[in-house]
C-alpha positions in Angstrom: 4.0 24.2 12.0 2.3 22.4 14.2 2.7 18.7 16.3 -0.2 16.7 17.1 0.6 13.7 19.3 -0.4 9.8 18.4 0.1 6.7 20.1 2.9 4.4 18.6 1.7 0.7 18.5 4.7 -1.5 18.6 4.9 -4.9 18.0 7.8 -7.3 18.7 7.9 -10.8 16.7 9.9 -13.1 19.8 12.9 -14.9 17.8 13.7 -16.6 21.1 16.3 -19.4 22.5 15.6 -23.0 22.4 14.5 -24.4 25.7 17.4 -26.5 25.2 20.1 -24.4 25.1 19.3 -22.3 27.9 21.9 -21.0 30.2 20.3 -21.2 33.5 20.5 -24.9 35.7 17.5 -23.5 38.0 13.9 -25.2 37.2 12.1 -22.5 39.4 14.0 -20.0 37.1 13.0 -21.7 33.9 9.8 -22.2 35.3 9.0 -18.1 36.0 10.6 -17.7 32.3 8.0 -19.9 30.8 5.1 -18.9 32.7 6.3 -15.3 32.0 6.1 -15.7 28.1 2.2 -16.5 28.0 1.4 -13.3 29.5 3.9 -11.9 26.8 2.3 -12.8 24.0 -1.2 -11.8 25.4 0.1 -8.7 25.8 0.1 -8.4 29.8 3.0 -7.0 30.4 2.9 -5.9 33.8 2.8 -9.9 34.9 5.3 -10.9 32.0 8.1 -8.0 33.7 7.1 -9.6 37.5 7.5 -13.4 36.6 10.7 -12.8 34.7 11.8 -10.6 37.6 11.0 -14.0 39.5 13.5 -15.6 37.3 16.0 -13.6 37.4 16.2 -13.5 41.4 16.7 -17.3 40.8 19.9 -16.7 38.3 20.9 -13.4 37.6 22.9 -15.1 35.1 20.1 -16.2 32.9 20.9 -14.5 30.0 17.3 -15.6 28.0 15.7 -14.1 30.8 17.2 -10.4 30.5 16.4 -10.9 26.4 12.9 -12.0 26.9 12.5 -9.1 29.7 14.2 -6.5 26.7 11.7 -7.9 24.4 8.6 -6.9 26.8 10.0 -3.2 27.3 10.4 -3.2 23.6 6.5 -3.9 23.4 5.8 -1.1 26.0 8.6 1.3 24.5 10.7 1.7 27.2 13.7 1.3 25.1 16.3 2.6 27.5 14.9 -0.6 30.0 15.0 -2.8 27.1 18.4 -1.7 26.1 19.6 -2.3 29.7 18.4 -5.7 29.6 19.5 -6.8 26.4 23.3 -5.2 27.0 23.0 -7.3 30.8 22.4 -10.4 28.7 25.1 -9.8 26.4 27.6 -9.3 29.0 26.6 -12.9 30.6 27.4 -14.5 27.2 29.8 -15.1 24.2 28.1 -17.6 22.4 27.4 -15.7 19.1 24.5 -17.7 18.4 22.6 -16.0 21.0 24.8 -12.9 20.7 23.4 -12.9 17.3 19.7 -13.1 18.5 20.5 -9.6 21.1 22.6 -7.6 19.1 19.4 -7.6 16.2 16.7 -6.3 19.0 19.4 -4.3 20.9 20.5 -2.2 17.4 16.7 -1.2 16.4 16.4 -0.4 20.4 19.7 2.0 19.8 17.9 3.6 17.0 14.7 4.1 18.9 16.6 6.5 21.3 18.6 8.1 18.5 21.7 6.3 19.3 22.5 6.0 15.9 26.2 4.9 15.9 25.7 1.9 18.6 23.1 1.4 16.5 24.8 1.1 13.3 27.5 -1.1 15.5 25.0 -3.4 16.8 24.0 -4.2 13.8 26.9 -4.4 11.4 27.8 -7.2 14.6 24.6 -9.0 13.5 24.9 -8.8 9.8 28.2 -10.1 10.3 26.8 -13.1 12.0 23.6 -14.0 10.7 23.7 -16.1 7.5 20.2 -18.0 7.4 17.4 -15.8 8.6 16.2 -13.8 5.2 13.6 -11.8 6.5 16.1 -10.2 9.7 18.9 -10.0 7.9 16.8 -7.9 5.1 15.2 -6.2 7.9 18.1 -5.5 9.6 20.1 -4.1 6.5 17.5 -1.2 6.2 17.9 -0.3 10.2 21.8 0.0 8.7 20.7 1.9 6.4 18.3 4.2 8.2 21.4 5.0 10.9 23.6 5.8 7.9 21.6 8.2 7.0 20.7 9.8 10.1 24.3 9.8 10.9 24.9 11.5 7.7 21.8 14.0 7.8 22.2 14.6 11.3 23.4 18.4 11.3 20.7 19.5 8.1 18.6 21.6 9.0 15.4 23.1 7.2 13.4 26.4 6.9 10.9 25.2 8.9 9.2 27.2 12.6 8.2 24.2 14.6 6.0 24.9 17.5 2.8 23.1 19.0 -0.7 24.0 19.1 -2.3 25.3 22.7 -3.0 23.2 25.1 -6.8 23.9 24.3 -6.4 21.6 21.1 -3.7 19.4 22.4 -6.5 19.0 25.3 -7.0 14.8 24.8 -4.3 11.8 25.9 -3.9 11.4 22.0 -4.5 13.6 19.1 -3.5 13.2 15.4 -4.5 12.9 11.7 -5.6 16.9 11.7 -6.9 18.5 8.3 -8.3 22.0 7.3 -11.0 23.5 5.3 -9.4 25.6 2.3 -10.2 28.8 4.2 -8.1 27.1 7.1 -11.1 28.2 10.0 -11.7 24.7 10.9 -9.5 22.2 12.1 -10.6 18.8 12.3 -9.0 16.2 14.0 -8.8 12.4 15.6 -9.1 12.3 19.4 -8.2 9.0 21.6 -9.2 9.0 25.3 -6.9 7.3 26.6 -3.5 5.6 25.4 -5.0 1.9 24.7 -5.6 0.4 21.5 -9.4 0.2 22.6 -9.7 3.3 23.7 -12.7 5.7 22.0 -11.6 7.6 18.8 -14.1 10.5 17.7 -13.3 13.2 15.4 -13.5 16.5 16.8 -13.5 20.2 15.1 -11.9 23.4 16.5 -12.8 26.3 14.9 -10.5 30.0 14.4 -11.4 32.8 16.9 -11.1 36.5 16.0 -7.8 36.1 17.6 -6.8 33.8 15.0 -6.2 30.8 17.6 -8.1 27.8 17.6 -10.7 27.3 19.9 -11.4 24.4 22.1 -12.5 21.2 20.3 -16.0 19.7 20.1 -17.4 17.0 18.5 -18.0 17.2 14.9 -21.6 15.5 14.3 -23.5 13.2 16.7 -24.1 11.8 13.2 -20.8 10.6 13.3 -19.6 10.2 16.3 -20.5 6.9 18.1 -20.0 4.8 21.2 -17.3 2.7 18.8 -14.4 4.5 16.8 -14.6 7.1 13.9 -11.3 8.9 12.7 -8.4 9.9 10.4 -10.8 11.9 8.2 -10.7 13.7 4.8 -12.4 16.9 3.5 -13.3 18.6 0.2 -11.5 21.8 -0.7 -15.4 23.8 -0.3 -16.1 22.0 2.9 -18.8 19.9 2.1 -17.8 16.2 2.0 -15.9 14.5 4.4 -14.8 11.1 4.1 -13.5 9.0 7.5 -13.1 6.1 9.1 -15.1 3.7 10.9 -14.7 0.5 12.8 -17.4 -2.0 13.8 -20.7 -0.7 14.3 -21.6 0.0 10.9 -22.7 -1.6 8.1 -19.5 -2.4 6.4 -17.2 -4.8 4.4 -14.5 -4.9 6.5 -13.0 -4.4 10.9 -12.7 -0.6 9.4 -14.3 1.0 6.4 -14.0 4.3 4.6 -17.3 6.4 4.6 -19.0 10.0 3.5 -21.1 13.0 5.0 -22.7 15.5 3.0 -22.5 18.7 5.5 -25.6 21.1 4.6 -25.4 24.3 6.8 -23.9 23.2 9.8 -25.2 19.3 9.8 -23.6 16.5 8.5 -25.8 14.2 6.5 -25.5 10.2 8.0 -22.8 8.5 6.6 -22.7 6.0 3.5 -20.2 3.3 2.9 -18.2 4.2 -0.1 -18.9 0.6 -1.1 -17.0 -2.7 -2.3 -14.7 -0.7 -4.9 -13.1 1.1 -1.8 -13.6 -0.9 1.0 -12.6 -4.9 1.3 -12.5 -7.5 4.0 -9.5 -6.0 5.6 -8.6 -3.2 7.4 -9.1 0.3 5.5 -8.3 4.2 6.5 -6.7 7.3 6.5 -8.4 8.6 3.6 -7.3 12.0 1.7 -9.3 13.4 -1.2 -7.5 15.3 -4.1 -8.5 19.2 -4.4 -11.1 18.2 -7.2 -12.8 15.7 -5.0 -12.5 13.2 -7.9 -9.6 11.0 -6.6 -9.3 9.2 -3.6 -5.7 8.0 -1.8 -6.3 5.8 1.5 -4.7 3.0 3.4 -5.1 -0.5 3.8 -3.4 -3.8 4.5 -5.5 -6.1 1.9 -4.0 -8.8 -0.1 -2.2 -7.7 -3.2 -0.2 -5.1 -1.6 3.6 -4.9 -1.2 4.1 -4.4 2.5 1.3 -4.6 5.1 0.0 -1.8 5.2 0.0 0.7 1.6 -1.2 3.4 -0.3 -4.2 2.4 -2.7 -5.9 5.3 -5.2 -9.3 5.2 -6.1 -10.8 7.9 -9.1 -14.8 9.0 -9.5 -15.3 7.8 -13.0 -17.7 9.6 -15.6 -20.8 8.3 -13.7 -19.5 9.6 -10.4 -18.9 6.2 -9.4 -15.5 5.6 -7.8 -13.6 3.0 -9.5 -11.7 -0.5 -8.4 -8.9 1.2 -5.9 -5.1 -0.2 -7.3 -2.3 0.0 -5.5 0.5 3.0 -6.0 2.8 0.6 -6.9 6.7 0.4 -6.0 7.6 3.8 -6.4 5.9 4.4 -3.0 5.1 1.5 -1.1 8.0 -1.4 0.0 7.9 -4.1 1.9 6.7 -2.1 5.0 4.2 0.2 6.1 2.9 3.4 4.0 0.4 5.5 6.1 -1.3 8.9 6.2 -1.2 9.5 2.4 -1.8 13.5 1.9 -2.3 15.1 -1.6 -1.7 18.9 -2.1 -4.1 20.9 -3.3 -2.1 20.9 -7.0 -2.7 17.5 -7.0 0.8 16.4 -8.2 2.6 16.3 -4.9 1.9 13.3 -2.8 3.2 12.8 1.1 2.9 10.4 3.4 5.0 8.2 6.0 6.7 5.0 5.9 9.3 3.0 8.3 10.2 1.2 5.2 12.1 4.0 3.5 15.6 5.4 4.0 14.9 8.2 6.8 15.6 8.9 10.6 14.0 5.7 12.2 10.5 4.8 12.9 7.9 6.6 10.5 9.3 9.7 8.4 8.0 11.9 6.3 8.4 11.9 2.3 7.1 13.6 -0.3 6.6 12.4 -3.8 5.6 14.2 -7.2 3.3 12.7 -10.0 5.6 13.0 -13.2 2.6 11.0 -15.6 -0.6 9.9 -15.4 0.3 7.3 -12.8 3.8 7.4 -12.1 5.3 9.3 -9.0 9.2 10.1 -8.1 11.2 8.5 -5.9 10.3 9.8 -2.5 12.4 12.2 -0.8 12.6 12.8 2.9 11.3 16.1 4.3 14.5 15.9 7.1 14.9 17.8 10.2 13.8 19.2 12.0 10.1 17.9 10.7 11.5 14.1 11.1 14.0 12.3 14.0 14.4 8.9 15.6 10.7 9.2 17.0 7.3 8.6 14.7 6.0 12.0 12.1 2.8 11.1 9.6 0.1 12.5 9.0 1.3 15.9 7.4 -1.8 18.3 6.2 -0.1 21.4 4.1 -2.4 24.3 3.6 -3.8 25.7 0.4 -1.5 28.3 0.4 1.3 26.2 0.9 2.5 28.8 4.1 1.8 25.9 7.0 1.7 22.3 7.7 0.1 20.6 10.6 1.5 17.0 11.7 1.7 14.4 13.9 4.1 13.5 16.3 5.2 11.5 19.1 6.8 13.2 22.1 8.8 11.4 24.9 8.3 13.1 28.3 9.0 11.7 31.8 6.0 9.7 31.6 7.5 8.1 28.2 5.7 8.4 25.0 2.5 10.1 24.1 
């Protein structure tokens, strides 16, 4: 088995305090708070943590201040800071109206350690409270749900031999969305840079020595590779088509696009947009292409969808023109996110990963099989030790059916890569 690492891109929605109701007297303390919150939302963190520092050295009672300073560590995933925070802000209060506000951010924080019994307290404590808002109280219920689970699940363990690729492939600050040719020589994957959102993206191939390791990664095809982003790419079972991703810089519908190279000999032909029925306005990606090449599952967060971001399917009709994509329907997207769709090679056996679903916290792993035409099975999680508390997608199973190769985020020292 094999772990490739990506970048988790988290985003907080503030459910704040009214100015009103705030608990500190101090203006110069308010005023740091304030100030603080419009580098927040830009997402300048390093000033946000400073000025509500500020504020805090004014009061070290100002309980919004330690929420609002949780919040920003949430955003940069240092959820043992936020969870700090938010617990010093509880402490300083019993009002359960902003008890309510902490305990909903300070029980997904619990899960995003793996504290799953605080976090399953935490929560319960704001399900218990909260009456009005819909959408967190929904929201919340499933975190309840997904520490259940774990809690339950917790000691399963699976026939799986996890280890990581060399450091020669795991060689870049981020790494993920790997596939293989059928006769597994060449691995081809999505390199970042660096750990920013803007950060270049290219898709690189490592090919199979005599010693049966993979060697050390190279760009696949100045073709495709640009000064702007090309990833999370798909390839026929005989090695000749690859589909990816590309945003801005091309000709295209949409911020990101699905598009296809013809490889003949060793160059890849330049790439053509797979046009309007595929690609919209939005945002499109993560393409995998069934065995037969005829069918075509991808992601994308246009309207008509269930969640934000789902699985859509797309065939190659009669004229080999693909046809209007649909969406997969209920039976695998919710309300969430559905990413990194992968099809086996019998075609009938569909996973991907979802933080909407019933699993260990953040994105899991399911699997799914087609039972009709259209229709697929309720997902099932793969389990440990594949998924945990952390982020798993982008699963690529072999041919054979012997090996998988994944994604997945790894906390060190340095905190997530």
């Amino acid at each position: 088995m094999r772990c490739l690492f990506f970048p988790l891109i988290f985003c907080v929605v503030f459910a704040g305090f009214s100015q009103t109701t705030l608990s500190t007297k101090s203006k110069k303390a308010i005023e740091y708070y304030t100030e603080a919150d419009n580098f927040r939302v830009r997402g300048q963190y390093d000033q946000a943590i400073k000025l509500l520092d500020e504020a805090l050295s004014k009061d070290k009672n100002f309980v919004e201040a330690y929420y609002r300073l949780g919040l920003v560590y949430m955003s940069t995933r240092e959820y043992p800071k936020a969870i700090n925070n938010f617990e010093a802000g509880l402490a300083l209060t019993e009002d359960v109206r902003k008890q309510k506000v902490i305990w909903y951010d300070l029980g997904e924080s619990y899960l995003l350690i793996g504290e799953y019994q605080k976090g399953k307290d935490t929560l319960l404590k704001f399900l218990n409270s909260e009456t009005q808002n819909v959408r967190k109280i929904d929201h919340a219920k499933m975190l309840y749900n997904t520490a259940d689970f774990a809690i339950k699940n917790s000691e399963e363990k699976a026939a799986y031999n996890l280890r990581s690729l060399s450091d020669t492939v795991n060689a870049f600050a981020m790494q993920y969305f790997p596939v293989l040719t059928a006769d597994q020589q060449l691995l081809i994957f999505t390199k970042r840079n660096g750990n920013g959102a803007s950060d270049d993206e290219d898709l690189v191939v490592s090919k199979k020595g005599k010693d049966g390791k993979f060697g050390k990664p190279e760009s696949l095809s100045p073709n495709i590779n640009s000064i702007l982003n090309e990833g999370t790419c798909t390839i026929s079972a005989d090695g000749r088509k690859l589909i990816f991703t590309s945003c801005e810089g091309r000709q295209g519908f949409g911020s990101c696009d699905l598009y296809e190279s013809v490889r003949t000999g060793d160059e890849w032909s330049k790439p053509k947009n797979l046009g309007s029925m595929i690609n919209s306005s939005e945002w499109e990606s993560q393409p995998s292409l069934s065995a037969d090449g005829r069918t075509l599952y991808f992601v994308s967060d246009r309207r008509g969808g269930l969640g934000r971001r789902d699985i859509w399917v797309s065939h190659l009709d009669e004229e080999d023109k693909w046809t209007k994509a649909t969406n997969l329907g209920r039976s695998i997207n919710s309300q969430y996110d559905e990413i990194s769709p992968f099809i086996h090679v019998n075609n009938q056996v569909l996973y991907f990963a979802s933080n909407g679903l019933t699993g260990f916290g953040g994105y899991d792993i399911f699997y799914s099989e087609k039972n009709d035409e259209e229709n697929w099975t309720q997902p099932v999680n793969v389990g440990r030790p594949i998924n945990n508390h952390l982020d798993q997608f982008s699963l690529f199973i072999t041919a054979d059916g012997k090996k998988g190769y994944y994604s997945n985020e790894e906390f060190t020292d340095k905190g997530f890569s």
